[in-house]
C-alpha positions, 0 to 999 in steps of 0.5 A: 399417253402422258406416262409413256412420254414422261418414262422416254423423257426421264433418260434425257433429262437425268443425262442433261442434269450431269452437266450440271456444274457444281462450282468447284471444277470449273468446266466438266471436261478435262479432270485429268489433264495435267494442270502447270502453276508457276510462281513465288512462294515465301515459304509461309505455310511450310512446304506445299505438295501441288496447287492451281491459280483460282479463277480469282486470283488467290493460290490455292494449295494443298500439303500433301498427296493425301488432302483432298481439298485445297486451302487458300493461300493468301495473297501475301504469301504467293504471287504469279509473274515472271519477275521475282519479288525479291527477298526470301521468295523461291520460284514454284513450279509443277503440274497436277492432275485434278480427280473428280473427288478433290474439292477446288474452289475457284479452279479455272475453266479450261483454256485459260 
């Protein structure tokens, strides 16, 4: 008796641990909608492909098409706002789609 409730229970409990959030994608829902960033860059790591605002604060980035995961910008190098910082800073602004194989630290969660 105690066999067969385990075996009829197995199917629920694995479906409930691919919830589980692993900490790089922030919710579980939305992988595919298209993520907006906008702001300034000073050009210090040379030219960026895409990149999202962490949960944290920091910008993070990637190079090209090819990288799978996001380095983290430096706070210097990048800021978010309207106004501009002044001086060699030149606005940034796009969108990216996030995959399930990119490693994102810190990526918000939907809706904010």
């Amino acid at each position: 008796m105690f066999r067969s409730k385990l075996l009829l229970s197995a199917p629920v409990l694995l479906g409930l641990s691919a919830c589980a959030d692993d900490g790089y994608y922030g919710a579980r829902v939305g992988y595919y909608d298209p993520y907006p960033y906008y702001g300034w860059y000073d050009g210090y790591y040379g030219s960026i492909y895409d990149g999202y605002w962490g949960s944290n604060g920091y910008f993070y980035y990637r190079s090209g098409s090819g990288d799978r995961h996001f380095r983290r910008g430096d706070r210097t190098h990048f800021r978010s706002g309207q106004a501009a910082p002044g001086g060699s800073w030149r606005s940034m602004q796009g969108t990216f789609s996030p995959q399930r194989s990119y490693k994102m630290p810190h990526y918000p969660k939907k809706g904010r």
